[in-house]
Every structure is written in C-alpha cells, then in structure tokens.
C-alpha positions in Angstrom: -25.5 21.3 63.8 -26.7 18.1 65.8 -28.5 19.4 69.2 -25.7 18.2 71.6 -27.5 18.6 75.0 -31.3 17.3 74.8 -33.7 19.8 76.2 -37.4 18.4 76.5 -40.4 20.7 75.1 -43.6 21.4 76.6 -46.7 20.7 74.8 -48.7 24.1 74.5 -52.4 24.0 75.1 -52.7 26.0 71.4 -55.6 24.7 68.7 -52.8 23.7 66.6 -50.5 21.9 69.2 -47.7 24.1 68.6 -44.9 23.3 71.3 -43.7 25.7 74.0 -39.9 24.4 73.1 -38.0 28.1 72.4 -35.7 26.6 75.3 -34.7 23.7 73.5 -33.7 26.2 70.6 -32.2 28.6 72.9 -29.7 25.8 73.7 -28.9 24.9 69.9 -28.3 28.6 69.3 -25.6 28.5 72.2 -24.3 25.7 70.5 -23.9 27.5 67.2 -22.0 29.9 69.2 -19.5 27.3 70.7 -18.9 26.0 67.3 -19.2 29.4 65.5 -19.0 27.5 62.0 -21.8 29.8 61.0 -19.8 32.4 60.8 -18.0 30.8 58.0 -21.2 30.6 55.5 -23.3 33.4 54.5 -26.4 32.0 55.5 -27.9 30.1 58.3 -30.9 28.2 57.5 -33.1 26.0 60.3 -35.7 23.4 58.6 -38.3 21.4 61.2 -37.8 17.5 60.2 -41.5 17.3 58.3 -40.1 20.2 56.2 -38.9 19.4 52.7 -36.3 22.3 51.7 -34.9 23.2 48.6 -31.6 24.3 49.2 -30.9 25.3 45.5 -34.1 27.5 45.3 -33.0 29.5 48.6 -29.8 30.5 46.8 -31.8 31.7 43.5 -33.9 33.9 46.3 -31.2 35.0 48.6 -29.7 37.8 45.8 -33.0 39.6 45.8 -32.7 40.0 49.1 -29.6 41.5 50.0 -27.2 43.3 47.3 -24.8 44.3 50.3 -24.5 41.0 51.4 -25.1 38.4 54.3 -22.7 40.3 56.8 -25.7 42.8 57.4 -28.2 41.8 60.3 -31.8 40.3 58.6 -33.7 37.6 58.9 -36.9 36.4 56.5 -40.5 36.7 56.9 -41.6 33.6 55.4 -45.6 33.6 56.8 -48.4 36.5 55.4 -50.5 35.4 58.2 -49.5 35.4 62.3 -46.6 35.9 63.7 -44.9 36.5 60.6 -42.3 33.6 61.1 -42.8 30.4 60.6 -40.7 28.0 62.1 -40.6 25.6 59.8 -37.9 27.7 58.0 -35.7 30.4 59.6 -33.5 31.5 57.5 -30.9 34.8 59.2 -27.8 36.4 58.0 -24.2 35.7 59.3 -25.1 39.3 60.8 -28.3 38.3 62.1 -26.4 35.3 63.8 -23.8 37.3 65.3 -26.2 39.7 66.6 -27.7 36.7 68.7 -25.1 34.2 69.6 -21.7 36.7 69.5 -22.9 40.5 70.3 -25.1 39.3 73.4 -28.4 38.6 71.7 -29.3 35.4 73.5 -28.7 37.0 76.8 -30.5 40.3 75.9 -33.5 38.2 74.9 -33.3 36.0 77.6 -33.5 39.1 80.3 -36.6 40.3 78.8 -38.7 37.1 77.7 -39.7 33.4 78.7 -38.1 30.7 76.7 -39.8 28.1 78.4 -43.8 29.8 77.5 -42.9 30.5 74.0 -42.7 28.3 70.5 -39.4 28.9 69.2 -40.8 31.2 65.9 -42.7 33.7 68.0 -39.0 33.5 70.4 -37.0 34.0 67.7 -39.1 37.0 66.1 -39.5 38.8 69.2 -35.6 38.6 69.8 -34.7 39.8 66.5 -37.1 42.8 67.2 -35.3 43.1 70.5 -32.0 43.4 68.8 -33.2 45.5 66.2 -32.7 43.2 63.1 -34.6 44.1 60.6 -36.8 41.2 58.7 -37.3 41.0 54.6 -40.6 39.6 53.8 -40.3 36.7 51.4 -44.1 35.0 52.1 -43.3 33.5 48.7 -40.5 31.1 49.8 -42.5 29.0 52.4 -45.6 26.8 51.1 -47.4 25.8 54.5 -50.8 25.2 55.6 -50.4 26.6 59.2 -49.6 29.9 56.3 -52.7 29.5 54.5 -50.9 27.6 51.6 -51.4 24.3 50.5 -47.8 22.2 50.7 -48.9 19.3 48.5 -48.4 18.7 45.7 -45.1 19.8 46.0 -45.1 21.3 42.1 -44.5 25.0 42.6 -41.1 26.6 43.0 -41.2 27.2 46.7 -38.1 26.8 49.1 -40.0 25.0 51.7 -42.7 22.9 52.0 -44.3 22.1 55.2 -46.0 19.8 57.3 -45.3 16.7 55.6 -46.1 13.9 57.8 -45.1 10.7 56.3 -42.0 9.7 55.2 -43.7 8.9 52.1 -45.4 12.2 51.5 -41.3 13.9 51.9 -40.0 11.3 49.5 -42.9 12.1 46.9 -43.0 16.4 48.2 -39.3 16.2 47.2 -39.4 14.1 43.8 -42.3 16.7 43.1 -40.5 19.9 43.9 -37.2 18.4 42.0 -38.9 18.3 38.2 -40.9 21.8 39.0 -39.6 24.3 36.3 -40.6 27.9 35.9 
C-alpha cells in the first residue's frame, strides 16, 4: 500500500540514526484500515526500501509458525538482540492487523504512547504488547547488522536482508539470495 498522505520523520539523536517516524507509520496503518485489503491475505508483511525480501522464503517459514492459521493475533520476532523487532521486516497476522487497525488498536496505543518520540519498531512492539498479541520469535528470518548478522553476501536462506545501501548491493543481495539452496 502506497503511503497516501506524506508525514515527515524526525531524525532521532540515537548512535545509529534511527528515525523518530512511528507517526508516519501510524498514518499508513490507518490507511490499511481504510482500504482493508489486508484482510483479504493471510499475511501482512512491511519491508524498509534498503531491505531485499524473499517473499518465497517467508511462505516456507510461515507454516512453522502457525498450524491454526493467520486469523489468530501474532506478529514475528525477527531481532535476538534489542527491542526484539526490527523494522526492517514486520511481518503480523490478518489477526494481528485487525487487532490494530479494526478492534481499536491504533487508538488504544495512541492513548498510552508518543508516536512522534518513537522509531516505528519499538511503536509497533510496544502496541502489540499493549493489545496483548503475542510474538513468535523467528531471529532466523532477518539477516541484519543493526541484529548482529552480517547481510552480505546475500548466500544464506534468510527472508530479509538488510541495510543494503546501493542499488547495486540490492541488485547483487537479490541475485545472491535467488541461487542460495539448502
């Protein structure tokens, strides 16, 4: 879903330069809630732009995850180190997306937290808690450095690789993670 209505971040004073831009994600999630073509797809999956994602492997992974199926309320755990989720790839349920955009998530959160001091990872994790979803760790399905992993070369069987800077380093990250076999 195209952002619709532009929102403009805040840069945070962090080591890292992470950005203070949870309202800017707020609005896309009001957005998804307007359209509500999430709730035709089992799976809602967010990728920053210097992410390469694999689509194909997320399917393989999303079985081991969830027997009952993507109606119940989860989201992944994709980091081992800080916050847990890295926003680099969110990936959350049809339930986990109907507890925030359609059962009064986003306004819960929003009545209890500061969208406009918060990166939109440590937002969205401290919402989920909020509502109560429960998270599946999957620290296997992310390769990132800000994780302690190492995203190039691109030659594992990873979901997501992240940050990859150039367009160059995406074109070569994906070619990579295309002919990686187990």
């Amino acid at each position: 879903t195209p952002l619709r209505r532009p929102v403009f971040t805040r840069r945070a004073a962090g080591p890292m330069g992470h950005l203070y831009n949870a309202d800017t994600f707020v609005t896309a999630w009001q957005q998804v809630r307007e359209e509500g073509r999430y709730s035709l797809h089992d799976w809602t999956v967010k990728a920053d732009p210097d992410t390469v994602f694999v689509p194909s492997r997320l399917r393989e992974a999303l079985p081991q995850v969830s027997k009952a199926g993507a109606a119940k309320p989860l989201y992944m755990w994709n980091c081992a180190l800080s916050t847990h989720l890295n926003g680099a790839l969110e990936v959350l349920s049809r339930g986990a997306v109907a507890e925030l955009v359609v059962h009064g998530g986003l306004e819960n959160c929003a009545a209890t937290m500061n969208a406009s001091a918060l990166a939109e990872d440590g937002y969205l994790r401290q919402c989920m808690d909020i509502l109560g979803v429960p998270a599946v760790e999957r620290f296997d399905i992310l390769l990132d450095s800000y994780c302690g992993g190492t995203p190039s070369p691109c030659n594992t069987l990873a979901v997501a690789f992240h940050p990859l800077k150039t367009p160059a380093d995406i074109v070569d990250c994906f070619r990579d993670a295309s002919l990686a076999r187990p």
